[in-house]
C-alpha positions, 0 to 999 in steps of 0.5 A: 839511370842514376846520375846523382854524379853529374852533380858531384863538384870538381874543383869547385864546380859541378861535373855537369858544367865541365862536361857541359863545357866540354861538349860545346868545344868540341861541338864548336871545332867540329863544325869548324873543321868538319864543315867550314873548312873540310877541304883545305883552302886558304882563309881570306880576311873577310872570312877571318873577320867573321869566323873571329866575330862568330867566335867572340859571339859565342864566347860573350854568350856563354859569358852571359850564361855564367853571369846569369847561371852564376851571378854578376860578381862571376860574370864579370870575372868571366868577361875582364878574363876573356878581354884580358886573354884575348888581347894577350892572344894578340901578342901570340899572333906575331910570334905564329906568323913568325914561324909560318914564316920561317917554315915557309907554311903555305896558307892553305895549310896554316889552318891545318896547324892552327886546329891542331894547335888549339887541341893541344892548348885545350889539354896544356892549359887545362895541366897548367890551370888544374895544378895552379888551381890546387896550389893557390887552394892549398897555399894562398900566398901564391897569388901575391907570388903570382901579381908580382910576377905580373908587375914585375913583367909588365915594368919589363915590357914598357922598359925593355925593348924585346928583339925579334926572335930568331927562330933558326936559332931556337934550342928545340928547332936545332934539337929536332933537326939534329935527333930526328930525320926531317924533310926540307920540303913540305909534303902537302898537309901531312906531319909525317912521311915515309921516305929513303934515308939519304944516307941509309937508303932505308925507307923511315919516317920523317917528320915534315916543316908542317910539324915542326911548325906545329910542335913550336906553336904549342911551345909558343902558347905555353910560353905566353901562358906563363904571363896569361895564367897569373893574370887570369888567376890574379883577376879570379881563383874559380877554376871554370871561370879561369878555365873556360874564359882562357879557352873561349879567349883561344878558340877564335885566336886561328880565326883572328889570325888570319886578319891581324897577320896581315896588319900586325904592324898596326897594333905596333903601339898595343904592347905598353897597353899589354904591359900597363894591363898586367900591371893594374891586375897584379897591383890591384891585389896589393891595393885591395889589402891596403884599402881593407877590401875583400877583393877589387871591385869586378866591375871597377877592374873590368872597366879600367881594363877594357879602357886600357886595353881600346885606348892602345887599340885605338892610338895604334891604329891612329899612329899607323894610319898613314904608312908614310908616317913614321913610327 
């Protein structure tokens, strides 16, 4: 059997190391849905503490690979990007419990929609990133375009205060409700049911609260990849490393959400860091030009972002220690 093609380059990169990739994913989500969670059940916090902890296990070793495989300079692209999305995944947890909450989700289920949200965050993120990926090739002054956009939104955060949305009035809420039959109540884990139109008495299909929920999470990621794809394509313009840093960064996020959705309020303090870190990347394009660099140092860039990011961690978690104190 020939397979010369495994060895063919895709944006940059071997098939054999996509495809490779590729096969670990969907070998990681089987074991998680076809055995940890075959059954539906409600995912304490203990148990999301360690599936997390497994998840940003093996997304550091795959790191370690792409940095031995690879070389340093890639590896430490591969690890400032998946420290970078992982703490940009945090922002996304508060908007998910949101609309868990709206929707009125039971617990048992959210995992449900979680799964299947990842799935379509594999896909989304892949469009968004192959077609970022061929414009920076094509038109390298987008990557500036890109790292202002970064300062720009960064200034916003540490300078606007951002009310809670509301989703009853999302656009795509209202539109689905007055386009498509919906149900009021859930149907335990199913999208759709068939049942008799109030107002017909015919038998059609509805979709049910657990899908709506699901189709606003994955509006919800692409939202939040428009701050996260610049930021990855400002710390490097490998497609892999862009690409499997920002999946291995998600794949744990239905894990960790189970845990810090219980104690978002202790990170309350963690967005000027978000912020602060999305200014340094989008600057430090800027500032290797004026110092007549090549490109920011990886390991000088990893580091003052792993330190922005603990020092927010850590003065959240020492601002909310005491639940009497105010914020």
């Amino acid at each position: 059997m020939n397979l010369s093609f495994l060895f063919v380059e895709w944006l940059g990169t071997p098939l054999w190391m996509w495809s490779s990739f590729f096969a670990l994913v969907i070998a990681i989500l089987s074991f998680d849905l076809g055995i940890l969670h075959k059954q539906n059940k409600e995912i304490g916090v203990g148990e999301s503490v360690r599936l997390s902890a497994l998840y940003i296990a093996l997304g550091l070793t795959f790191g370690g690979w792409v940095w031995w495989y690879l070389g340093s300079e890639a590896g430490l692209a591969y690890m400032t990007g998946f420290v970078v999305e992982k703490t940009l995944a945090l922002d996304n947890v508060f908007v998910i419990a949101l609309i868990f909450s709206f929707f009125a989700v039971p617990r048992i289920y959210q995992h449900r929609v979680l799964f299947w949200g990842i799935l379509g965050v594999i896909v989304l993120r892949a469009i968004m990133i192959g077609v970022g990926a061929t414009l920076v090739a094509e038109f390298a002054w987008l990557l500036y375009i890109f790292a202002t956009f970064l300062v720009v939104t960064g200034i916003k955060m540490l300078v606007i205060k951002e009310a809670e949305p509301d989703v009853s009035k999302n656009v795509l809420v209202r539109f689905m409700r007055s386009r498509f039959n919906v149900t009021e109540d859930h149907h335990g884990e199913r999208f759709f049911v068939r049942k008799a139109n109030p107002r017909t008495g015919r038998v059609t299909w509805f979709i049910t609260p657990l899908f709506m929920a699901l189709v606003m999470v994955e509006v919800a990621d692409v939202i939040f990849a428009v701050d996260s794809v610049p930021a990855i394509f400002a710390i490097t313009t490998d497609p892999f490393i862009v690409y499997t840093s920002n999946i291995f960064a998600i794949l744990g996020l239905r894990a960790l959400y189970f845990a810090l959705a219980a104690m978002i309020h202790r990170f309350r303090y963690l967005k000027p860091a978000l912020a602060i870190v999305l200014i340094f990347i989008g600057s430090k394009i800027f500032l290797a030009d004026l110092l007549g660099l090549e490109k920011f140092p990886a390991a000088l860039s990893l580091s003052i972002t792993f330190a922005i990011i603990a020092a927010g961690v850590v003065w959240s978690l020492l601002k909310t220690r005491d639940p009497q104190q105010p914020a």
